[in-house]
gemmi code that builds the backbone of each chain (N, CA, C; Angstrom):
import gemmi

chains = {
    "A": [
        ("UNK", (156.574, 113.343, 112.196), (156.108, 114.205, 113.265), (154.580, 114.313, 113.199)),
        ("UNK", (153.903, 114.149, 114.255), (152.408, 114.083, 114.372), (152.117, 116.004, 113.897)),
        ("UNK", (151.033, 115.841, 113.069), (150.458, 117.223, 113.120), (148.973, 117.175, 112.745)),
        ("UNK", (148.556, 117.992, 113.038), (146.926, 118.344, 112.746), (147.131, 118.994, 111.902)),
        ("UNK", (147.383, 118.703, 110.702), (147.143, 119.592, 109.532), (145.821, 119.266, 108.802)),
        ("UNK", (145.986, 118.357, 108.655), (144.782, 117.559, 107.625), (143.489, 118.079, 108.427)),
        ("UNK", (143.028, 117.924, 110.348), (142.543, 118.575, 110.076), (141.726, 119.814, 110.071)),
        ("UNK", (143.232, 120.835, 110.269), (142.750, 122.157, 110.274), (142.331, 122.667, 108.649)),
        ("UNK", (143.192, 121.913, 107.395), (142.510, 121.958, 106.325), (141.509, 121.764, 106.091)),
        ("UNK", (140.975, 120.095, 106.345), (139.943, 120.287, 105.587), (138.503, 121.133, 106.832)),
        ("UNK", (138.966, 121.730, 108.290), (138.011, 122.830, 108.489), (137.977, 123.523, 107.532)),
        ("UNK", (138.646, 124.178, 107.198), (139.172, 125.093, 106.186), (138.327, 125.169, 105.024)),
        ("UNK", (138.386, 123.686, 105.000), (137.678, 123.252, 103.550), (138.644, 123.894, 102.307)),
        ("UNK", (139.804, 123.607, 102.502), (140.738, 123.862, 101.415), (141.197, 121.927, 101.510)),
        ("UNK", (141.587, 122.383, 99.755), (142.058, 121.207, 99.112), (143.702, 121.419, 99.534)),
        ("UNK", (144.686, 120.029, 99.080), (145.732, 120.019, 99.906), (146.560, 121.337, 98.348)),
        ("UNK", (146.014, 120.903, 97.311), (146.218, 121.810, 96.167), (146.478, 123.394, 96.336)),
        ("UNK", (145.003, 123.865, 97.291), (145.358, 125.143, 98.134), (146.457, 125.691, 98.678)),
        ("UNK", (146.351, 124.608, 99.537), (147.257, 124.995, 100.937), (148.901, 125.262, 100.360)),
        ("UNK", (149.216, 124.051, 99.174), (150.581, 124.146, 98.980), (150.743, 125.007, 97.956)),
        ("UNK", (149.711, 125.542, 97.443), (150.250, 126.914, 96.680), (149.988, 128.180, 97.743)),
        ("UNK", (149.208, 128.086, 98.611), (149.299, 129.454, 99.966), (150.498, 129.499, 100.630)),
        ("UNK", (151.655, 128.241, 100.447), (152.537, 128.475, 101.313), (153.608, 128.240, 100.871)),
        ("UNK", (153.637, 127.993, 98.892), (154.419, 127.946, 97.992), (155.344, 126.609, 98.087)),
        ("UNK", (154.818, 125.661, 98.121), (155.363, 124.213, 98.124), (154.748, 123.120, 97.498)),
        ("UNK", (154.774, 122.450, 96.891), (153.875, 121.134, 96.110), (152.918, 120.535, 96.924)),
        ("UNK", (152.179, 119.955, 96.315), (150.909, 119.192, 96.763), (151.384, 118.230, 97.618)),
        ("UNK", (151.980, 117.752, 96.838), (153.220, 116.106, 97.247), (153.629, 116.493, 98.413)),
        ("UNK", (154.506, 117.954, 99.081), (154.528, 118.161, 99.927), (153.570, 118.194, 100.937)),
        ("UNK", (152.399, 118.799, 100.869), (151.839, 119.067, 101.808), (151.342, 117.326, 102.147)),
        ("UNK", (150.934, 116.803, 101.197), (150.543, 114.929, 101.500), (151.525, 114.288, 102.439)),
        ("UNK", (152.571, 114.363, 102.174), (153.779, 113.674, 102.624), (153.865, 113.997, 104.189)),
        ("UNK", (153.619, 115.593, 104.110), (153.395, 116.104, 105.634), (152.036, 115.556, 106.455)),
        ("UNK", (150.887, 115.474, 106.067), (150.092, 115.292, 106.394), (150.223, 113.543, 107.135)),
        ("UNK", (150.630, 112.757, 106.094), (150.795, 111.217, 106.155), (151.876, 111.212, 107.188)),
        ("UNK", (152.289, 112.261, 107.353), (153.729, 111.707, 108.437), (155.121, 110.941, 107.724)),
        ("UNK", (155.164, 111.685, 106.434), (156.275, 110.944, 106.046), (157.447, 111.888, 105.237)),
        ("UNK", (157.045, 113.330, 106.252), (158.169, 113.995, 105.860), (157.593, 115.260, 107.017)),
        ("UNK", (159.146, 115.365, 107.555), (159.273, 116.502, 108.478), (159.786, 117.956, 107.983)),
        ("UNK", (158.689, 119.004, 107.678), (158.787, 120.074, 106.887), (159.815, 120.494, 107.783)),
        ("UNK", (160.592, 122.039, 107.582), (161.321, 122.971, 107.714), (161.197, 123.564, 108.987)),
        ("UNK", (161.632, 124.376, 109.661), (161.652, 125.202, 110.605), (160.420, 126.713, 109.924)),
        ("UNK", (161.462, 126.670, 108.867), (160.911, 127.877, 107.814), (159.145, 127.910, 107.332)),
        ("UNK", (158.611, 126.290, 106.938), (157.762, 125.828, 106.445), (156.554, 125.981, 107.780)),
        ("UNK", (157.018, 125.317, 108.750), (156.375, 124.808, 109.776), (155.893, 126.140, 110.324)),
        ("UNK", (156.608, 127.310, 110.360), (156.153, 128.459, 111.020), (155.188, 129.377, 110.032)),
        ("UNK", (155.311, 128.965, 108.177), (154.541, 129.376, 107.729), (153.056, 129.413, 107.306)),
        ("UNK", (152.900, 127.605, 108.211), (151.993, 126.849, 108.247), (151.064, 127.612, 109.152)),
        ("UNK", (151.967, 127.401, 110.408), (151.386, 128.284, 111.361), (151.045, 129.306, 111.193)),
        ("UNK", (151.343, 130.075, 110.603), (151.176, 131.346, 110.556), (149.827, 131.176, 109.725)),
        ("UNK", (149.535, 130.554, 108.224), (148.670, 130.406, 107.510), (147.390, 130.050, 108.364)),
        ("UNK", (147.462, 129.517, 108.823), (146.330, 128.722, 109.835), (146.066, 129.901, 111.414)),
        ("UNK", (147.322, 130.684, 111.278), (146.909, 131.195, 112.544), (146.633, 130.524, 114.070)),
        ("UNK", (148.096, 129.965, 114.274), (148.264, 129.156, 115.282), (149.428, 129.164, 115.581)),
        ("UNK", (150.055, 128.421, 116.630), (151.079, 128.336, 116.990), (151.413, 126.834, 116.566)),
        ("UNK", (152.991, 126.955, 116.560), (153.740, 126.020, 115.902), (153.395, 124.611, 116.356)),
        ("UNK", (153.792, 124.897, 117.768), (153.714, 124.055, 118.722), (152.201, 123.385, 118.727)),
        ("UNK", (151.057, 123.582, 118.442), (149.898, 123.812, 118.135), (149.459, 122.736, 116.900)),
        ("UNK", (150.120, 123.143, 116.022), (150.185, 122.374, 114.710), (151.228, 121.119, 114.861)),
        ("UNK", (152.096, 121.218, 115.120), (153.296, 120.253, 114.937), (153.650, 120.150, 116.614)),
        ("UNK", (153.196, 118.466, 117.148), (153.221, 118.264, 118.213), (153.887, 116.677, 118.446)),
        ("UNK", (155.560, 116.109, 118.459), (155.397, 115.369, 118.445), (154.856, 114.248, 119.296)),
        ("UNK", (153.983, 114.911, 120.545), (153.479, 114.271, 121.367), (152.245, 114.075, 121.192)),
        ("UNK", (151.655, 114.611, 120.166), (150.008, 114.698, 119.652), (149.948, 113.651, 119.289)),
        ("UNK", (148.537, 112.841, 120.173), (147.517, 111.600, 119.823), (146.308, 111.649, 120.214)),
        ("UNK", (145.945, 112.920, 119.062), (144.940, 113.294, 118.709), (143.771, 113.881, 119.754)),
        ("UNK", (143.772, 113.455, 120.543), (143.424, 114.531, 121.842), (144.546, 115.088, 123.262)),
        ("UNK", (145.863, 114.463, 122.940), (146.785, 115.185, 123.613), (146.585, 116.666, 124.269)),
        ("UNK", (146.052, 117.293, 123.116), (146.575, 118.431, 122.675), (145.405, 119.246, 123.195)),
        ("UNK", (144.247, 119.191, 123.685), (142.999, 119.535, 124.238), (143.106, 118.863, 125.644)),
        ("UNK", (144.071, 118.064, 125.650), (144.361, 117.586, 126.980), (145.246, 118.181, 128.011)),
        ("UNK", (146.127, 118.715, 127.585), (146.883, 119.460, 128.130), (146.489, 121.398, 127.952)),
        ("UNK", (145.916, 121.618, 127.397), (144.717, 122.914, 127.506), (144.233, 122.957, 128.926)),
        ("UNK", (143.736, 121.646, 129.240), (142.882, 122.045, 130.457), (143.737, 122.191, 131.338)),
    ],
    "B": [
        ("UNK", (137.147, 120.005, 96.423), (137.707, 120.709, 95.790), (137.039, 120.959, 94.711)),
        ("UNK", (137.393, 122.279, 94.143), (136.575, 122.898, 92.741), (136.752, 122.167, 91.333)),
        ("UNK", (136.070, 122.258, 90.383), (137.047, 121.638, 89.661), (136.734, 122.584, 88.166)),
        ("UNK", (136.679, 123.972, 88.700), (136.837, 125.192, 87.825), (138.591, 125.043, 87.911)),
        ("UNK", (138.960, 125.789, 87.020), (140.748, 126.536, 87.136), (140.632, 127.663, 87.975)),
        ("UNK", (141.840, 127.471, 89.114), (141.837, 128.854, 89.489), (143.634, 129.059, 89.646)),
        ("UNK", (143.770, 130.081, 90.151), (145.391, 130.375, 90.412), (146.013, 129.260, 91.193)),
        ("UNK", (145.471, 128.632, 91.612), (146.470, 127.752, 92.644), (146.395, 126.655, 91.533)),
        ("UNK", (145.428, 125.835, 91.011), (145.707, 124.763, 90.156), (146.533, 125.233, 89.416)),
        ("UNK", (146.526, 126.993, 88.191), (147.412, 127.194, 87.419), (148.800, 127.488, 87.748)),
        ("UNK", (149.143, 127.485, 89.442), (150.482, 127.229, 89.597), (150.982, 125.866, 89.343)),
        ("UNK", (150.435, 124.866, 90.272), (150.611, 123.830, 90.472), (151.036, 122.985, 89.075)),
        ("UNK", (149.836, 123.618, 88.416), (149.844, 122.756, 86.997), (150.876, 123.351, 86.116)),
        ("UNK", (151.300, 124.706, 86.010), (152.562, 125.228, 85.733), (153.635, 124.951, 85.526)),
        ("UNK", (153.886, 124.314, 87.065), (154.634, 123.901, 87.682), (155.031, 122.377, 87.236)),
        ("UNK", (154.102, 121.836, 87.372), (154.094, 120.296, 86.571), (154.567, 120.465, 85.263)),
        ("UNK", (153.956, 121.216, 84.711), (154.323, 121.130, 82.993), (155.782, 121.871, 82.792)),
        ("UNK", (156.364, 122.490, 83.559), (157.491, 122.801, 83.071), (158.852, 121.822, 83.358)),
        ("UNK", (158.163, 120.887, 85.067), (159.083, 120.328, 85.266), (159.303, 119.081, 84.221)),
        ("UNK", (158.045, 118.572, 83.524), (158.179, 117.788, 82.501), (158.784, 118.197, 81.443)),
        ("UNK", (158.639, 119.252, 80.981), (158.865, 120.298, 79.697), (160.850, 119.837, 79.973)),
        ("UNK", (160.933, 119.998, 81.151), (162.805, 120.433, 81.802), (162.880, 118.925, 81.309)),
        ("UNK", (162.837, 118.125, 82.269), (163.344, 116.484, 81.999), (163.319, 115.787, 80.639)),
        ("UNK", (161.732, 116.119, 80.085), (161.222, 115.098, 78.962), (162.876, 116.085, 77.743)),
        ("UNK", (163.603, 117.388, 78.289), (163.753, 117.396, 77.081), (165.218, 116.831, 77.084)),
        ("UNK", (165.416, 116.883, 78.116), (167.105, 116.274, 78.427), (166.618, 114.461, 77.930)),
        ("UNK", (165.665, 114.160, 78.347), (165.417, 112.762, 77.939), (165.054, 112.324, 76.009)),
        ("UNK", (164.258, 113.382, 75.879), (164.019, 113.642, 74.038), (165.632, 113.990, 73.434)),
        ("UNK", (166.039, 114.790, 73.906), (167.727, 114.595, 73.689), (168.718, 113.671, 73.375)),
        ("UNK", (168.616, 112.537, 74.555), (169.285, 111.610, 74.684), (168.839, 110.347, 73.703)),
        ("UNK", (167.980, 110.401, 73.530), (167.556, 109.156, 72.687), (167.240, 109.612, 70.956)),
        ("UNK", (166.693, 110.653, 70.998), (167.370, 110.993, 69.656), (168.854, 111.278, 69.281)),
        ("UNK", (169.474, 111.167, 69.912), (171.200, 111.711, 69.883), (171.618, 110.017, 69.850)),
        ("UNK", (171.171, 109.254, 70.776), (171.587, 107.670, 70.330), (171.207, 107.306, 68.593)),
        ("UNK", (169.682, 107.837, 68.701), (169.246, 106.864, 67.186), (169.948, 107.523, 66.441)),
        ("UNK", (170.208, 109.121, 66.312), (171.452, 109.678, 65.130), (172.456, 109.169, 65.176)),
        ("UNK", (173.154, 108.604, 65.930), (174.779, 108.357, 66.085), (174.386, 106.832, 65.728)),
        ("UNK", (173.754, 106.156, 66.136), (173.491, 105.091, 65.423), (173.373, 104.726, 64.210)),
        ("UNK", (172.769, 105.811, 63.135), (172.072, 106.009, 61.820), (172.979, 106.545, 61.333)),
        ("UNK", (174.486, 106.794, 62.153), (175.332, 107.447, 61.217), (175.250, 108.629, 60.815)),
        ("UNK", (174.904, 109.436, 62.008), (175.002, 111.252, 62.389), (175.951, 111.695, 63.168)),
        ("UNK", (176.846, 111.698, 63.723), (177.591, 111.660, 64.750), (177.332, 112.898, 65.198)),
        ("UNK", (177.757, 114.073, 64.204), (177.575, 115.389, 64.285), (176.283, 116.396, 64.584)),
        ("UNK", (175.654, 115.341, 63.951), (173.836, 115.916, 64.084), (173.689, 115.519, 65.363)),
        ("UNK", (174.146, 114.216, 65.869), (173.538, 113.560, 67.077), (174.076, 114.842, 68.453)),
        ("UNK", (175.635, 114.997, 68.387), (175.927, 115.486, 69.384), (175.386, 117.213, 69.397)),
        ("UNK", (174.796, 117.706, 68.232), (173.942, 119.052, 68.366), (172.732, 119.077, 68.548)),
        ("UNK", (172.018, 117.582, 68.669), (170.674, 117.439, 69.083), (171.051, 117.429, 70.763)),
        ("UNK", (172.178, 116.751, 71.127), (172.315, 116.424, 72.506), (172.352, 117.825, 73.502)),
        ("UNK", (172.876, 118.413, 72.921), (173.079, 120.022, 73.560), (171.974, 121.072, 73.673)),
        ("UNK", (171.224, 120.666, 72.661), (170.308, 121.537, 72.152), (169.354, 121.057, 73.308)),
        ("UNK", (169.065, 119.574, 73.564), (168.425, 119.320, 74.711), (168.940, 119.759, 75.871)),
        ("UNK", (170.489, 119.871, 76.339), (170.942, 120.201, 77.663), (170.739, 121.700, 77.743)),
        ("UNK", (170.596, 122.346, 76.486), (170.354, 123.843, 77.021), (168.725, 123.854, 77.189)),
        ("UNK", (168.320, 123.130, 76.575), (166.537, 123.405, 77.045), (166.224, 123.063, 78.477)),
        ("UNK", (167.085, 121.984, 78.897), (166.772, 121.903, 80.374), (167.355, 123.054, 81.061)),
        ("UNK", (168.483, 123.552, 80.827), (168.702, 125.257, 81.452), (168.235, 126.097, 81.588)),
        ("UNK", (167.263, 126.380, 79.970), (166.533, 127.379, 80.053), (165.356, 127.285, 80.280)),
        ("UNK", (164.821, 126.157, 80.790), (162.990, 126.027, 81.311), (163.750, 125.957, 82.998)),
        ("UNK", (164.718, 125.498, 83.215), (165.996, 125.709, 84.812), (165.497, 126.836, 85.332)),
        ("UNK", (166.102, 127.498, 84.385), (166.320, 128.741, 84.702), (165.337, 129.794, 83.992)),
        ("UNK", (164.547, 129.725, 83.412), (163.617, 130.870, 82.786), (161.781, 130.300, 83.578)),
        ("UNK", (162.157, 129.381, 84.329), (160.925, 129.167, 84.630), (159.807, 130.179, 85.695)),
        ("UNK", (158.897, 130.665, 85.300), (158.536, 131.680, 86.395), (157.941, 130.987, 87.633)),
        ("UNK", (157.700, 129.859, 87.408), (157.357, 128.975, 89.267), (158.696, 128.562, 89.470)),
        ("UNK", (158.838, 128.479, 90.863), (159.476, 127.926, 91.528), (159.150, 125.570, 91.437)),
        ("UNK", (159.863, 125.146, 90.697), (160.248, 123.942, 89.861), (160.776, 123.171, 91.619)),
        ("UNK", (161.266, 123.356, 92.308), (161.520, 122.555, 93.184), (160.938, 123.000, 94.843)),
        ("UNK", (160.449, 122.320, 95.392), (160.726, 122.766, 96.824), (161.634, 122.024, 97.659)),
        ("UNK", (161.199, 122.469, 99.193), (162.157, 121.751, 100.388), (162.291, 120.108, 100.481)),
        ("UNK", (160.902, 120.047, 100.111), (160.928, 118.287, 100.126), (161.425, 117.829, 98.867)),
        ("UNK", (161.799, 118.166, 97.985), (162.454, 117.566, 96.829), (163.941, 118.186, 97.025)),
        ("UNK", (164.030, 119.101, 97.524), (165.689, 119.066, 98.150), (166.465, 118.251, 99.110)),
        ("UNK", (165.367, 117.716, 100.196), (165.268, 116.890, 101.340), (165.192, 115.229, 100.144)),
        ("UNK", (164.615, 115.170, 99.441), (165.062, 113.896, 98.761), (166.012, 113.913, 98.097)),
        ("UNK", (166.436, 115.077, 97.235), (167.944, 115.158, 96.192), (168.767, 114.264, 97.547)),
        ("UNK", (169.209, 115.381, 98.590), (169.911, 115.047, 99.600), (169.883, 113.507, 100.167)),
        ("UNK", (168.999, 112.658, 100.675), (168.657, 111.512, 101.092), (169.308, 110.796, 99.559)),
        ("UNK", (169.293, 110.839, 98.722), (169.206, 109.922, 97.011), (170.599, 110.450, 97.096)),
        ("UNK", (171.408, 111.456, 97.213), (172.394, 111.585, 97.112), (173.908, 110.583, 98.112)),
        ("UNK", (173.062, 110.630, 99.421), (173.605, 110.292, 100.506), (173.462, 108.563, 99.839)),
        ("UNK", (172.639, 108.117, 99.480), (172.463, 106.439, 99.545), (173.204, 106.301, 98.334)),
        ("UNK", (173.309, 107.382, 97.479), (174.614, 106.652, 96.307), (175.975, 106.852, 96.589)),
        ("UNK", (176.079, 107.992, 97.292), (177.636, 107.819, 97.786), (177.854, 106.480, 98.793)),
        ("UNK", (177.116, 106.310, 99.911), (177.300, 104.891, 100.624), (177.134, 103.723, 99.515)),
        ("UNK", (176.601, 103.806, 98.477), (176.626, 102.643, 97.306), (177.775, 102.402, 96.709)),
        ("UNK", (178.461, 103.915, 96.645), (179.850, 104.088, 95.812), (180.885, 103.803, 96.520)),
        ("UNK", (180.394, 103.439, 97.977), (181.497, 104.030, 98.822), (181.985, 101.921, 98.926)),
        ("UNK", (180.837, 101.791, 98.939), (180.938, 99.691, 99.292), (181.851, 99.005, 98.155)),
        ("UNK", (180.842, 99.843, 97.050), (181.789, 99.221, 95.438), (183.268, 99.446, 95.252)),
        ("UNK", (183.542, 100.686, 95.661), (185.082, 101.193, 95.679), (185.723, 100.467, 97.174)),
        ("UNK", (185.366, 100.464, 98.157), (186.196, 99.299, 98.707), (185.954, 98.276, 98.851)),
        ("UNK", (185.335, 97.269, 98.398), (185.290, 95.709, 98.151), (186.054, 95.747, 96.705)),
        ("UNK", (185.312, 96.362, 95.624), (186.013, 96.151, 94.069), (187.559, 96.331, 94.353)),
        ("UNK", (187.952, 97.307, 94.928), (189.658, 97.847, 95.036), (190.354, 96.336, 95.631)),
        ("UNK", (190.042, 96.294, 96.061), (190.088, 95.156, 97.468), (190.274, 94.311, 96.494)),
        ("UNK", (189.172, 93.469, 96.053), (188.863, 92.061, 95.048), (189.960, 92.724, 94.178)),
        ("UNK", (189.849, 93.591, 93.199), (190.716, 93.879, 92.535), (191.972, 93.607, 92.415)),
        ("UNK", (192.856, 94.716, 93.603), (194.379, 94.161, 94.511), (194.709, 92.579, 94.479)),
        ("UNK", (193.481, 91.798, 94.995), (193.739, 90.581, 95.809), (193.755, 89.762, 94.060)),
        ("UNK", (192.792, 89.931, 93.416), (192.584, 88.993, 92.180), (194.207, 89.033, 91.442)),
        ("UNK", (194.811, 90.698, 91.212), (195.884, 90.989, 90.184), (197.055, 90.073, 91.200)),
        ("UNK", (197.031, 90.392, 92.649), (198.278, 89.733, 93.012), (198.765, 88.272, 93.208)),
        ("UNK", (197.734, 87.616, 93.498), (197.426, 86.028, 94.076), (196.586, 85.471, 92.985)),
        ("UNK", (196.124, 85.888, 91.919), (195.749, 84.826, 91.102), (196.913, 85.276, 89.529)),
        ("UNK", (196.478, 85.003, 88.368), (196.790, 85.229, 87.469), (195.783, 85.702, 86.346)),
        ("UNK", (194.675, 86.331, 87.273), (193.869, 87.223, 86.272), (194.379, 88.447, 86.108)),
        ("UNK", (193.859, 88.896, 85.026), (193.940, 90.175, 84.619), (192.814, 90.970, 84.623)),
        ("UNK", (192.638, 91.696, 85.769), (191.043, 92.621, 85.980), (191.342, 93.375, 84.924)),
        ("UNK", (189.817, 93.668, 83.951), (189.773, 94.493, 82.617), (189.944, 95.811, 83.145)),
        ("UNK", (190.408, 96.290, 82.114), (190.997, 98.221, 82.307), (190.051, 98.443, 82.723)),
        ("UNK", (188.786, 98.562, 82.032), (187.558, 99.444, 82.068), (186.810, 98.740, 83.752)),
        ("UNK", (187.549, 98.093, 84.132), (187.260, 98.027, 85.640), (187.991, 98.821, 86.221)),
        ("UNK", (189.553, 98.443, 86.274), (189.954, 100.001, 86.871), (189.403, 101.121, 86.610)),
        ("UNK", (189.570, 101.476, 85.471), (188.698, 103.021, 85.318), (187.690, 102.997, 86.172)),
        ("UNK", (186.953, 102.571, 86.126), (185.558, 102.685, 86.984), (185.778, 103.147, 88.705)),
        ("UNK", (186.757, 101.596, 88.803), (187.264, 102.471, 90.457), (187.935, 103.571, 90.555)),
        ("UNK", (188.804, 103.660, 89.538), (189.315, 105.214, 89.669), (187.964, 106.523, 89.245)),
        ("UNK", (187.402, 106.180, 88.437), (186.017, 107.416, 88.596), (185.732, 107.607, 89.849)),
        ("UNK", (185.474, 106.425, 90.659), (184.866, 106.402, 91.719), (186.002, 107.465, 92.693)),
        ("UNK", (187.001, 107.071, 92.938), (188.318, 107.667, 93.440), (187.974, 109.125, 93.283)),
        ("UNK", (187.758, 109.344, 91.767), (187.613, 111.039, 91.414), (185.839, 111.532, 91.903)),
        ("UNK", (184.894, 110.776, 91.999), (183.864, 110.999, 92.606), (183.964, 111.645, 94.194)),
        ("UNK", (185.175, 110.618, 95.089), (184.528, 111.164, 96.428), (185.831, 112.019, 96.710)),
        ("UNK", (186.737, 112.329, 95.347), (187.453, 113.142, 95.948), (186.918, 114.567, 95.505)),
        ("UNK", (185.492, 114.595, 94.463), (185.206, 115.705, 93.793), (184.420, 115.929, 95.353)),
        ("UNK", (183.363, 115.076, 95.780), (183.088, 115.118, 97.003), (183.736, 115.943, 98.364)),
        ("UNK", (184.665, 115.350, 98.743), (185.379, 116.230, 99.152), (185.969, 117.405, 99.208)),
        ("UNK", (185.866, 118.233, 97.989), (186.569, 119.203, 97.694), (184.851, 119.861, 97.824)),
        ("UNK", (184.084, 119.351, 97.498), (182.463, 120.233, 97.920), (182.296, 120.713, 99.211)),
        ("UNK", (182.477, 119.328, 99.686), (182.294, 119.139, 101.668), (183.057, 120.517, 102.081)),
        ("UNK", (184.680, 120.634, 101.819), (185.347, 121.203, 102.057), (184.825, 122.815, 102.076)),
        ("UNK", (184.900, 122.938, 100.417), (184.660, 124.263, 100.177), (183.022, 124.468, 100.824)),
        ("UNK", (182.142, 124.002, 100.992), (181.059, 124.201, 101.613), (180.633, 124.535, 102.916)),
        ("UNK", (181.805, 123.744, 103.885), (181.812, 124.090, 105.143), (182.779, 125.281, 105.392)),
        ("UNK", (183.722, 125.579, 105.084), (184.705, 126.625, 105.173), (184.564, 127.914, 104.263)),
        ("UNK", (183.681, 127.774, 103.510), (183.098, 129.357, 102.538), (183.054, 130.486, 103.516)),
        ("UNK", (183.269, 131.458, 102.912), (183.255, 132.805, 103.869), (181.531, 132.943, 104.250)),
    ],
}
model = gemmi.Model(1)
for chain_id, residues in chains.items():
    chain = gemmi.Chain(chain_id)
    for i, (resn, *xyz) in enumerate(residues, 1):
        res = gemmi.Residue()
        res.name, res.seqid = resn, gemmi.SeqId(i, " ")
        for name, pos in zip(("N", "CA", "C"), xyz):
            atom = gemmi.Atom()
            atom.name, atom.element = name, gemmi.Element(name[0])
            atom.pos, atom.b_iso = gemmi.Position(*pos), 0.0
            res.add_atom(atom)
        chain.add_residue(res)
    model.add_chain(chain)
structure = gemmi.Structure()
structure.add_model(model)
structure.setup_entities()
């Protein structure tokens, strides 16, 4: 699943080390998510959101290519 | 990233060291429990073996991080699923070859081959009785 995680992190300027102890899941996890090679939780995905202060839909878009998502804003 | 210690590395890293601490001891277990029983311990070997299976229980279970998440449950599950379809090919081709070898030739398939398909037999029927009780639990 496409997401902008990577990079609302590194705005953030948090390491992926951060993030998966802010939202209580492994590093490995958050990589795997980032790379697109694992589709987090219902549970996960909303805590993401929530961490970041966004909406789900926002973060996790499987229609996001990379300006999708500022595209459909306007 | 920092490369002071702070709370999130000392989870992470916590976390790492216990899950090694859990495995390495079920694995330190097993191979000292071979070289005793080998060396002619039998008795020593099988109280080293335990002594390791309870250490993996109690770093299991006494660990204060959380040792697994979703994505390592999401792989148990996936690793689980590809050995039952592994078990599932071996137990009907082997049964099969098996049947066909004992009736139409004049071999004799070794016991410890049957056994095996019958483990297998008791595998997806232990299976089943999971499936079962899992979907129908109150």
């Amino acid at each position: 699943m496409n997401n902008d995680l990577r990079d609302r992190r590194d705005r953030a300027d948090m390491s992926q080390a951060d993030l998966a102890a802010a939202v209580g899941v492994s590093r490995q996890t958050i990589n795997a998510i980032e790379r697109d090679r694992y589709d987090p939780s219902l549970e996960l995905a909303f805590e993401l959101a929530d961490y970041f202060d966004c909406r789900v839909e926002d973060l996790f878009d499987p229609d996001l290519d990379g300006n999708g998502a500022d595209d459909r804003a306007e | 990233m920092t490369s002071t210690e702070s709370p999130t590395t000392d989870r992470l890293s916590s976390r790492r060291r216990y899950r090694r601490l859990m495995f390495g001891s079920i694995a330190a277990a097993v191979v000292s429990a071979l070289a005793l029983r080998n060396l002619g311990y039998p008795l020593l070997s099988e109280g080293v073996y335990w002594v390791g299976i309870l250490a993996f229980l109690a770093v299991w279970w006494g660990s204060p991080v959380s040792l697994f998440d979703e994505r390592d449950r999401a792989l148990e599950r996936r690793a689980s699923q590809l050995t039952l379809t592994v078990a599932a090919v071996v137990l009907v081709l082997g049964a099969s070859a098996a049947r066909l070898l004992t009736e139409a030739t004049s071999y004799a398939v070794p016991t410890v081959v049957w056994g095996a398909l019958y483990g297998y037999v008791g595998l997806f029927a232990a299976f089943a009785v999971a499936y079962l009780w899992v979907r129908y639990r109150p």
